[in-house]
C-alpha positions as CSV (number, residue, x, y, z in Angstrom):
1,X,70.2,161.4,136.5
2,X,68.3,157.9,135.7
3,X,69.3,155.5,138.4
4,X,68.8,153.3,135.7
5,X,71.5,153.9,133.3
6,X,73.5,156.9,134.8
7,X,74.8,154.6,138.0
8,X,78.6,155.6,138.1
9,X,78.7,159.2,137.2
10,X,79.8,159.1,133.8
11,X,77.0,161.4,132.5
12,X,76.5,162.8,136.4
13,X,77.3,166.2,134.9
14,X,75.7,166.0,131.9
15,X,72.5,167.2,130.8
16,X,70.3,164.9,128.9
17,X,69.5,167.0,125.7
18,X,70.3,165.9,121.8
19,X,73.1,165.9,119.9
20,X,72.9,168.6,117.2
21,X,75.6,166.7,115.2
22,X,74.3,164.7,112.2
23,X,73.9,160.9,112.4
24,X,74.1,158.2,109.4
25,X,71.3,156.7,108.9
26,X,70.3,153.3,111.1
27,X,69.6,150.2,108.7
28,X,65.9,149.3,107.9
29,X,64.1,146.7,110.2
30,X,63.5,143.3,109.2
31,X,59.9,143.2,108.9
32,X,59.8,139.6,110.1
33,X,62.3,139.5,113.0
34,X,59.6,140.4,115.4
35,X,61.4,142.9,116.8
36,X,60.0,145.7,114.8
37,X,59.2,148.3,117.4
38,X,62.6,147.4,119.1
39,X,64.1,148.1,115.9
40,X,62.0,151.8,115.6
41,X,63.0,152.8,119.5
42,X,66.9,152.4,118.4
43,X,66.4,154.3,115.1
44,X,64.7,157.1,117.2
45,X,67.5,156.9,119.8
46,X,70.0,157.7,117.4
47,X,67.8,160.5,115.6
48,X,68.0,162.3,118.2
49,X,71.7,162.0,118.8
50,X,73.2,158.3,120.5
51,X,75.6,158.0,118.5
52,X,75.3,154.2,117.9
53,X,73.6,151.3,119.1
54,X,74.6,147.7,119.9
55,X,71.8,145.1,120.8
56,X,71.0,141.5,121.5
57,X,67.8,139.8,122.4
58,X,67.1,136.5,123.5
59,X,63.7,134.9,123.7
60,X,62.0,131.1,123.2
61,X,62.0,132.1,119.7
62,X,65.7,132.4,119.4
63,X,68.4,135.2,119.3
64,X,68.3,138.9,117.4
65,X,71.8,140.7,117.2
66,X,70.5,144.4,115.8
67,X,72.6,147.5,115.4
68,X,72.1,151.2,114.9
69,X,74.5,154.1,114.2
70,X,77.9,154.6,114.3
71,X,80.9,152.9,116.0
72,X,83.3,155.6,114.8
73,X,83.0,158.5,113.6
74,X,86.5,159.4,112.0
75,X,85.6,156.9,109.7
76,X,82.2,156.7,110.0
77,X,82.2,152.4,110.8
78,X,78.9,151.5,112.3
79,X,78.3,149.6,115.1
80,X,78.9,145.5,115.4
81,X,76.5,143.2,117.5
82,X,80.0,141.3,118.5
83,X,80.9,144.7,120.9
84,X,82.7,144.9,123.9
85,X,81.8,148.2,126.3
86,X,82.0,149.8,129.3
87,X,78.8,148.5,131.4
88,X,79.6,150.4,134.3
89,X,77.5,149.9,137.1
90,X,76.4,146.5,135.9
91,X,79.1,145.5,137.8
92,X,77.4,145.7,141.2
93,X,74.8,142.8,139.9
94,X,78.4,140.9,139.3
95,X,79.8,142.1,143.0
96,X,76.5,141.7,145.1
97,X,76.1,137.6,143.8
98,X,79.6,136.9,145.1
99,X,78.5,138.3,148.4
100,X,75.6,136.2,148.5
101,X,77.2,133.0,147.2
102,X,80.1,133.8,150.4
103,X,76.8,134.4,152.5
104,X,75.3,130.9,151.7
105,X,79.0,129.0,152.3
106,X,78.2,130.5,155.8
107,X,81.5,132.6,155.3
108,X,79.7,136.1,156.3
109,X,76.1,137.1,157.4
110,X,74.3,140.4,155.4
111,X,73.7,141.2,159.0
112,X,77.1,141.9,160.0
113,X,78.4,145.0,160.6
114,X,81.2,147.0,157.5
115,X,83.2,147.9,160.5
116,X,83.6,144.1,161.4
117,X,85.2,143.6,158.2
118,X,86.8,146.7,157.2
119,X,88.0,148.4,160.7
120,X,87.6,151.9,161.2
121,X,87.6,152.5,157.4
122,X,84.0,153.7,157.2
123,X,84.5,156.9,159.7
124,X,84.5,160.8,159.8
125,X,81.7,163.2,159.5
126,X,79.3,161.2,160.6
127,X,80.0,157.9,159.4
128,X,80.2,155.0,161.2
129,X,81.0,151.9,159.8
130,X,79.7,149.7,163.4
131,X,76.2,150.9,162.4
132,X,75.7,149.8,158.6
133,X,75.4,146.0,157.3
134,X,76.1,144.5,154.6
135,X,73.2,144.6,153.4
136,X,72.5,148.0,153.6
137,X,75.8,148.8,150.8
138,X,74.0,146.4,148.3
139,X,70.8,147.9,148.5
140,X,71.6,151.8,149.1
141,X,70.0,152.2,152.7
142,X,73.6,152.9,154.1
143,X,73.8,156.6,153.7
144,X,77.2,156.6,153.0
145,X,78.0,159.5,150.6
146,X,78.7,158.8,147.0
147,X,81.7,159.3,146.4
148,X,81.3,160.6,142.4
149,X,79.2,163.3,143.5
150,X,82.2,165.1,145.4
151,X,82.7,168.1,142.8
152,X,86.6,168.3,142.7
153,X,86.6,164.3,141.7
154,X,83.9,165.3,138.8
155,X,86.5,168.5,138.1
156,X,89.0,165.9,137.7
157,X,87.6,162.9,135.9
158,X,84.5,163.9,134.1
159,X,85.0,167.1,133.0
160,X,87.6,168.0,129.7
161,X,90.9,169.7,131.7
162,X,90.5,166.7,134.0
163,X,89.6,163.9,132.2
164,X,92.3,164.4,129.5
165,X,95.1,165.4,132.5
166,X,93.9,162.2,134.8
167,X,92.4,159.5,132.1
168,X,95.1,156.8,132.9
169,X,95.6,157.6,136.9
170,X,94.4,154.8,139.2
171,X,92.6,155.3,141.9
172,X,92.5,152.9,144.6
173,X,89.1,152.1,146.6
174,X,90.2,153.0,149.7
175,X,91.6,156.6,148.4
176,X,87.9,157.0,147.0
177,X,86.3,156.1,150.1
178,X,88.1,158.1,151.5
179,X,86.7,161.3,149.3
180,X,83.3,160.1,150.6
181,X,83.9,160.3,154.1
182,X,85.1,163.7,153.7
183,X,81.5,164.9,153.5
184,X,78.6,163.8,156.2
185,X,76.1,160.8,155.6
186,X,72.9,161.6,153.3
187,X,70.7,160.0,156.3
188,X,71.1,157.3,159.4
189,X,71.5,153.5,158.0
190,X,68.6,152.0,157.2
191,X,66.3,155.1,157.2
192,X,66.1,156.2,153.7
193,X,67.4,154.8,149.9
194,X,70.1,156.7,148.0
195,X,72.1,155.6,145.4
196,X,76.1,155.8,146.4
197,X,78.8,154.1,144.3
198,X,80.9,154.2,147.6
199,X,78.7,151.4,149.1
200,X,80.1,149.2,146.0
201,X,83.6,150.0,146.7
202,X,82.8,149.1,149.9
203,X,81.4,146.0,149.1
204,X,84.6,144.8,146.8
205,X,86.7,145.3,149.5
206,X,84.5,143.1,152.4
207,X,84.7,140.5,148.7
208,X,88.6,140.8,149.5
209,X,88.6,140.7,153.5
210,X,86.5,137.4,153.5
211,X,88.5,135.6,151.1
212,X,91.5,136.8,150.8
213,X,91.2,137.7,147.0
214,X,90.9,140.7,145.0
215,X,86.8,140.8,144.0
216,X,87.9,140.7,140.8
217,X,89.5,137.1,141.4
218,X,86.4,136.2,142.9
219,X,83.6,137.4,140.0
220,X,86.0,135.6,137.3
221,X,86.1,132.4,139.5
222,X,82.9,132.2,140.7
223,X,80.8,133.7,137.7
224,X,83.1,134.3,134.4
225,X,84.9,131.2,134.3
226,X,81.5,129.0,135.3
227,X,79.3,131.0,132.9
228,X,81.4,130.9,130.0
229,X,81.6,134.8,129.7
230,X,84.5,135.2,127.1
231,X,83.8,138.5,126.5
232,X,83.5,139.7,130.1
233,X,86.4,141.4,132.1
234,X,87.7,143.1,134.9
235,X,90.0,145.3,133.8
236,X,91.5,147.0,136.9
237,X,94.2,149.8,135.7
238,X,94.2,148.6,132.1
239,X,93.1,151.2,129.7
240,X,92.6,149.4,127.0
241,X,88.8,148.0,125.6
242,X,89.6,143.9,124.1
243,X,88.2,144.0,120.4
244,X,86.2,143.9,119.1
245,X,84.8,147.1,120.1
246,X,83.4,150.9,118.6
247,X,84.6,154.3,119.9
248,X,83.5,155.5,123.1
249,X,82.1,159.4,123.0
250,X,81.4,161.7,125.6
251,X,81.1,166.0,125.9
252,X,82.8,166.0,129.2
253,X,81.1,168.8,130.2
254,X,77.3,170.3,132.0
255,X,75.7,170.1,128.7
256,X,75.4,168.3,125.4
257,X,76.7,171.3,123.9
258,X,80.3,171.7,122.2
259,X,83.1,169.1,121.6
260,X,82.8,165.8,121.4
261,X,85.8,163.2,123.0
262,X,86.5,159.9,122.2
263,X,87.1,158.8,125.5
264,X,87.4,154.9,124.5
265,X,91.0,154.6,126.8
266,X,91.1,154.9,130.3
267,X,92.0,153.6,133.6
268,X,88.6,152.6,135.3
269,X,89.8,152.5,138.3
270,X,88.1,155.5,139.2
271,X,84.9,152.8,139.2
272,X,86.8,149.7,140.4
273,X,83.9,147.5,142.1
274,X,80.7,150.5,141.5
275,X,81.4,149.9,138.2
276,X,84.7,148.6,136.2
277,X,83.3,145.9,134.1
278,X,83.5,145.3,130.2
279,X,81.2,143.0,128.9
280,X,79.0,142.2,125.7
281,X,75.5,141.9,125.0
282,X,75.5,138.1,124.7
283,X,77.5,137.8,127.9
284,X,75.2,140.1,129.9
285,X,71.8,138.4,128.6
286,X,73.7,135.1,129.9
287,X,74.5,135.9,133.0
288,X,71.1,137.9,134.2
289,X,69.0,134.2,132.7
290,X,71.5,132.7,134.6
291,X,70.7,134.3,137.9
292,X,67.4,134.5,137.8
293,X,67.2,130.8,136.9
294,X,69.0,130.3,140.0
295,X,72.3,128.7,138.5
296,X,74.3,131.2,140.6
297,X,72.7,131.7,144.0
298,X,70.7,129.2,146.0
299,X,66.7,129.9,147.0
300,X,67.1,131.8,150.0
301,X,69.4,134.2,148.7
302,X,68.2,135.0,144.9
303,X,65.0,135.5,147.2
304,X,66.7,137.8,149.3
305,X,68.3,139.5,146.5
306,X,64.9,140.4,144.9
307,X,63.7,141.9,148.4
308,X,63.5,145.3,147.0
309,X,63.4,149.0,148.3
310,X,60.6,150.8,146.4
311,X,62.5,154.0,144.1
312,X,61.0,156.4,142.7
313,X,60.7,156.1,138.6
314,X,62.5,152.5,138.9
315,X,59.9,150.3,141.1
316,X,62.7,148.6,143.2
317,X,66.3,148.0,144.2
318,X,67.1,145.1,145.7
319,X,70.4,143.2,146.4
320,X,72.6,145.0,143.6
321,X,69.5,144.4,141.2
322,X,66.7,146.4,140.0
323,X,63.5,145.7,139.7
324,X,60.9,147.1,136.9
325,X,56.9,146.3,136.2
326,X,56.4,147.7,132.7
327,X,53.5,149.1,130.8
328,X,52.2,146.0,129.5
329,X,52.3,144.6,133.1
330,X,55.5,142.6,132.3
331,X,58.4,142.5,135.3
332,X,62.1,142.6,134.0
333,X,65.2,142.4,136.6
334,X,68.6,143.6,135.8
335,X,70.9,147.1,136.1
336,X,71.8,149.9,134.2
337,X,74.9,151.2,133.8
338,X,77.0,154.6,133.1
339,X,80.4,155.2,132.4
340,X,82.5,157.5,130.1
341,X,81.3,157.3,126.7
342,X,79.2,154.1,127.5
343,X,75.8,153.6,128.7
344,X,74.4,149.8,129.1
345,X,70.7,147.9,130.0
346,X,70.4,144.5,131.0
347,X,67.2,143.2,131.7
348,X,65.7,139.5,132.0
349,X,62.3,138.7,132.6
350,X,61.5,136.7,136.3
351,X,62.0,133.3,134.2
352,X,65.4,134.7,132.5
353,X,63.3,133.0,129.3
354,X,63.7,136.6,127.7
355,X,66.5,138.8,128.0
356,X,67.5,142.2,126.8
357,X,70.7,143.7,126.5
358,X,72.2,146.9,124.7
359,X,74.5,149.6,124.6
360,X,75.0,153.3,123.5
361,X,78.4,154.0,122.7
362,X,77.9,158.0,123.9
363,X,76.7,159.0,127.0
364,X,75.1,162.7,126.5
365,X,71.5,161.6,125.3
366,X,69.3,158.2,125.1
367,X,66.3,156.9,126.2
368,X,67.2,153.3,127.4
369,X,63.4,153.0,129.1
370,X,61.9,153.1,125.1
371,X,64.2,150.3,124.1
372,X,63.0,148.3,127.1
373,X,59.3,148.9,126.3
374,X,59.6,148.3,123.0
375,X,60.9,144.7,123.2
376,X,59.1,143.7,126.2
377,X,55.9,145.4,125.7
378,X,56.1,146.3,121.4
379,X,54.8,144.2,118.7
């Protein structure tokens, strides 16, 4: 699974082959946009079976909106630039600032301890919430278990019989790390990097402890509202995507093979803090220039948010941000993100001058790294 796009799981079970299923043709590239071998990475992605394709990139030179594919196909409607998805695990960028913003009010320390803030919650099987920081849930040195790889919660929410019995249950965080501490740590804190979606959970709920807010309170006030991000949400147990918006398509199953599910409803829940969030394109581009501009943290902790663990195939992960030096030498910072029928890229180069958003509305296929290349490093 990439740790790049496939962060909560959606597509944890789900081989990356090609859709044999025909696709509509993708529009012709503007052979003055600039964008031109952006434009040839989404046609190929969508070739060989995304199902559609929504874009935005901003640079000095201005913004492109581009789209490939389909956003439906009962009717066959393409794609709009204007869409709303799932970003999944984009989310933890969102949760991880609002740590480090209550960090620099001097209202918690990355230092302390999970077990300080959240008693006893972080225990069984080896866990031991008095011996993992802060720190170590936004950059994955916990060891905690993650909690989507426990195979009866895949059973029952990303494969068929479960997804279409369970789509609209809510889950709360605590029940889900609760799943997680049902199995034994992957390694001691601190001595190893793994990617666990339980360490976001964890972190929402430390969000909660220190202010007395649901994190989702706290992201709208502190980043939303501030930024200007109308097309941004936290949807909690609503099931329902705010328009406008394309299908969302998923096998729910090991392989690309068989049916495909519009999976568009559903009670996210299941991804709460790891990964709940529905954004667009333009909102995501906005808010990743925004933080690495520094409009959202202060020095010391955007610094200490770019302090990355080195990851094999990614370069680093830092403080709920990954990091990225690409072909052509270039450095982008942002997240992936994975969710049913959705997988999202949000990038932004050190200066946030040029930023890079997009979206595949299908999550069995796609090569999200080609996109990135392409814009950063194409001509």
């Amino acid at each position: 699974m990439s740790v790049r796009t496939g962060l909560v799981a959606a597509t944890a079970l789900v081989a990356a082959v090609a859709l044999a299923a025909p696709v509509a043709a993708a529009a012709p590239a503007a052979p003055r946009d600039g964008h031109g071998a952006t434009r040839e990475a989404m046609d190929a992605n969508v070739k060989d079976g995304v199902v559609g394709i929504a874009l935005q990139a901003k640079d000095t030179h201005g913004v492109w909106k581009a789209t490939a594919g389909k956003g439906d196909l009962r009717t066959g409607a393409p794609r709009t630039a204007h869409d709303r998805f799932r970003a999944g695990s984009i989310t933890k960028t969102f949760v991880a600032t609002v740590l480090l913003q209550l960090e620099s009010e001097g209202r918690l320390s990355l230092d302390d301890k999970v077990d300080r803030w959240l008693p006893r919650l972080v225990r069984g099987n080896g866990h031991d919430g008095r011996r993992v920081t802060v720190r170590q849930l936004l950059n994955h040195t916990s060891g905690i278990f993650n909690y989507t790889a426990d195979e009866q919660l895949q059973r029952d929410v990303f494969l068929a019989d479960g997804f279409l019995k369970n789509r609209y249950r809510t889950h709360t965080p605590e029940q889900l790390v609760g799943i997680a501490m049902q199995h034994k740590p992957d390694f001691a804190p601190g001595t190893d990097w793994n990617y666990s979606n339980t360490n976001y959970l964890l972190a929402g709920l430390v969000i909660e402890k220190v202010t007395g807010n649901p994190y989702a309170d706290e992201v709208r006030a502190r980043i939303v509202e501030p930024l200007g991000l109308r097309g941004t949400k936290l949807p909690g147990t609503s099931p329902g995507l705010p328009g406008p918006h394309s299908r969302a398509y998923s096998k729910l199953a090991e392989t690309a093979d068989g049916k495909t599910y519009d999976v568009t409803r559903m009670n996210a829940s299941v991804a709460g803090a790891a990964g709940e969030i529905v954004s667009s394109a333009e909102d995501l581009n906005r808010f990743y220039a925004a933080l690495l501009r520094g409009r959202l943290l202060p020095k010391k902790q955007l610094d200490a948010m770019k302090t990355t663990v080195p990851v094999e195939n990614l370069g680093g992960y830092g403080l709920g941000l990954t990091e990225q030096k690409l072909s052509c030498g270039v450095r982008v910072w942002g997240h992936g993100g994975g969710i049913h029928g959705s997988i999202s890229e949000s990038v932004t180069t050190e200066d946030g001058r040029h930023s890079l958003t997009f979206n595949f509305n299908s999550d069995w296929t796609g090569d999200s790294d080609a996109i990135v290349e392409a814009e950063f490093c194409g001509k």
